[in-house]
C-alpha positions in Angstrom: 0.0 0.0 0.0 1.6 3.4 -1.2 0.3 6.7 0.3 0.7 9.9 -1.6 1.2 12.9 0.6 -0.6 16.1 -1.9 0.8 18.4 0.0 4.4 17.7 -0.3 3.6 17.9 -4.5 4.7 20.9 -6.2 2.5 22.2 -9.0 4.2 22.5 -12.2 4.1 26.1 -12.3 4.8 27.0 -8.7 8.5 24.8 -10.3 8.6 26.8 -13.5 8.4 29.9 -11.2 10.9 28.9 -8.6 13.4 27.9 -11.4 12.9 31.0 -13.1 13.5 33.0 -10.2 17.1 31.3 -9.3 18.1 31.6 -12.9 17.0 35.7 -12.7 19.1 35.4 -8.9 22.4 34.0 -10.5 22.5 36.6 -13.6 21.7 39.6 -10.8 25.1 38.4 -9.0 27.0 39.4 -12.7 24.7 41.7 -14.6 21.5 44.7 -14.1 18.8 45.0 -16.3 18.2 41.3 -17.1 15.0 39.4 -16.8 13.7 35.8 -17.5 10.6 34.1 -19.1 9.6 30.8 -20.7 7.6 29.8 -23.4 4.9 27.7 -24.3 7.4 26.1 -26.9 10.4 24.9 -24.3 12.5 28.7 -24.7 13.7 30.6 -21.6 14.0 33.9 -23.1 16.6 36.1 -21.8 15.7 39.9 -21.7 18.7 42.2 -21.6 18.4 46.2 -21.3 21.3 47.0 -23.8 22.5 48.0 -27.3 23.2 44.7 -29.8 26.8 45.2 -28.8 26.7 44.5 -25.3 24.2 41.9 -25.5 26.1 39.7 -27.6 29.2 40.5 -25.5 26.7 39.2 -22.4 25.5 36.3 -24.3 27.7 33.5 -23.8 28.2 33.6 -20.1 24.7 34.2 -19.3 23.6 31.1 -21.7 26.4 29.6 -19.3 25.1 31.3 -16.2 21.2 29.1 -16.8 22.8 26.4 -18.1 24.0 25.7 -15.1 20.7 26.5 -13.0 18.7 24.7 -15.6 20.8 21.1 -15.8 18.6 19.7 -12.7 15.6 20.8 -13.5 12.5 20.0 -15.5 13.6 22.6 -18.0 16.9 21.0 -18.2 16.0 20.7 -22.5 14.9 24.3 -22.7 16.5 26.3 -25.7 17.7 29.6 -24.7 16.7 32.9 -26.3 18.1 36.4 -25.7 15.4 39.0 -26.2 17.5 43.0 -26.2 15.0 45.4 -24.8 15.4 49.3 -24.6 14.4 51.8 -22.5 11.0 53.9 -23.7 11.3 57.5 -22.8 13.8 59.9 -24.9 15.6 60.6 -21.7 15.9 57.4 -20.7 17.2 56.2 -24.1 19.7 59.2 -23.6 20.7 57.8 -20.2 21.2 54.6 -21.2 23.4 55.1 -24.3 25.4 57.6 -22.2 25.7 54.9 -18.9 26.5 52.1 -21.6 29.1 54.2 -23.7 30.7 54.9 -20.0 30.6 51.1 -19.1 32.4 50.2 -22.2 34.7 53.0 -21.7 35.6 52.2 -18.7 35.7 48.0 -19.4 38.3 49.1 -22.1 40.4 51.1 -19.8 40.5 48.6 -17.1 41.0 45.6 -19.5 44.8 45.7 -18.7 44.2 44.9 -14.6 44.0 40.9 -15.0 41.5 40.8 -12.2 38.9 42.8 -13.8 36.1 41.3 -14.1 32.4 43.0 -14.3 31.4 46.9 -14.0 27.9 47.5 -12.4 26.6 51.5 -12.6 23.8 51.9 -9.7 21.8 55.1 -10.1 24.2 57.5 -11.7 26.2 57.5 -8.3 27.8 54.4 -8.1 30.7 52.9 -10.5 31.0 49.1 -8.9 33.6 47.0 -10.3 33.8 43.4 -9.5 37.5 42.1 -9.5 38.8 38.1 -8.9 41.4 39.7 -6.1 41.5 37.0 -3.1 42.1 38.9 -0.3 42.0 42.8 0.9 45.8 43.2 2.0 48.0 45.9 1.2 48.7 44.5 -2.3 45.3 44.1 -3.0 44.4 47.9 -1.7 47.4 49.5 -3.7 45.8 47.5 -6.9 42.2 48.4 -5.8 43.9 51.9 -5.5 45.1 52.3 -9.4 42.1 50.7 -11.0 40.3 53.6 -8.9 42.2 56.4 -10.5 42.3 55.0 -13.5 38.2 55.1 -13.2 38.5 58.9 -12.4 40.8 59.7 -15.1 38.6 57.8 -17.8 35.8 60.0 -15.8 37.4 63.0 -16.3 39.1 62.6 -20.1 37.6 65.1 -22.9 34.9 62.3 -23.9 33.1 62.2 -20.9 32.2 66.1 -20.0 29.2 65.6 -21.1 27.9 63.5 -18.3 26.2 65.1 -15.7 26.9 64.8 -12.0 30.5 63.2 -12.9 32.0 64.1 -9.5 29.6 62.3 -7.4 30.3 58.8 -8.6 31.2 57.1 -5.7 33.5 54.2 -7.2 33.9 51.1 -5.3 36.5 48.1 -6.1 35.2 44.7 -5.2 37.1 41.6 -4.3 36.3 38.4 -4.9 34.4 37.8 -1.8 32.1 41.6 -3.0 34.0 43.3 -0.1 35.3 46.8 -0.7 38.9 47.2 -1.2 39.6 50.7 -2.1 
């Protein structure tokens, strides 16, 4: 005699939900202004605020990024889609070409630190840049310190007068562990 407990049974949605919301967790760690969805016809689409550029600079690692979510789940055999939205309003089309034109900028310029690895922009304030650094001595400060003014110099070249409020961008290096290190 078997005995089926309902309420320990997950309906399929209330899965589908829960699955989307780790995968849309995991990409938050690396990257704003992504969101997911599925389909009736097995996709998990992949929104990404963004020009073309940057989402197919994005779109490898976050394929890899709910890949890895998705392999134990029941949408394990889900194709992956990336959908590129844009902002709406005028200004904010303005805002976001300026912000992404900055992030590039500033991805170029801090290409040659080897521990780079992501740029986050919060609000117009905040610069946040995620580096692979293991620990938060000296070393690791002195580093945190150059990749710092290399920010404010690439803030303050000839390109970038035109951004408003350029001085109160509060810039903060990351280690590994998303401590502050500067």
């Amino acid at each position: 005699m078997f005995i089926l407990l309902t309420k320990d049974i997950v309906p399929k949605e209330e899965l589908h939900t829960t699955t989307l919301e780790m995968v849309k967790e995991k990409l938050h760690e690396k990257y704003v202004g992504v969101d997911v969805k599925i389909t009736s016809k097995k996709e998990l689409i992949i929104q990404i605020v963004g020009d073309e550029q940057y989402v197919d600079s994005v779109k490898k690692d976050m394929a890899s990024i709910a890949k890895r979510v998705l392999q134990t789940t029941t949408l394990k055999d889900y194709t992956i889609v990336f959908e590129r939205w844009e902002f709406i309003s005028d200004e904010n089309k303005m805002i976001n070409k300026e912000l992404h034109h900055l992030t590039a900028t500033l991805m170029d310029g801090l290409k040659v630190y080897d521990v780079f690895e992501n740029i986050t922009i919060e609000n117009q304030s905040s610069i946040i840049i995620q580096t692979s650094i293991n620990s938060s001595d000296q070393a690791a400060h002195i580093l945190a310190m150059e990749m710092e003014g290399t920010v404010h110099d690439i803030l303050h070249s000839k390109e970038r007068n035109s951004l408003s409020n350029i001085d109160s961008y509060e810039i903060n290096i990351l280690n590994a562990k998303g401590k502050v290190i500067n």
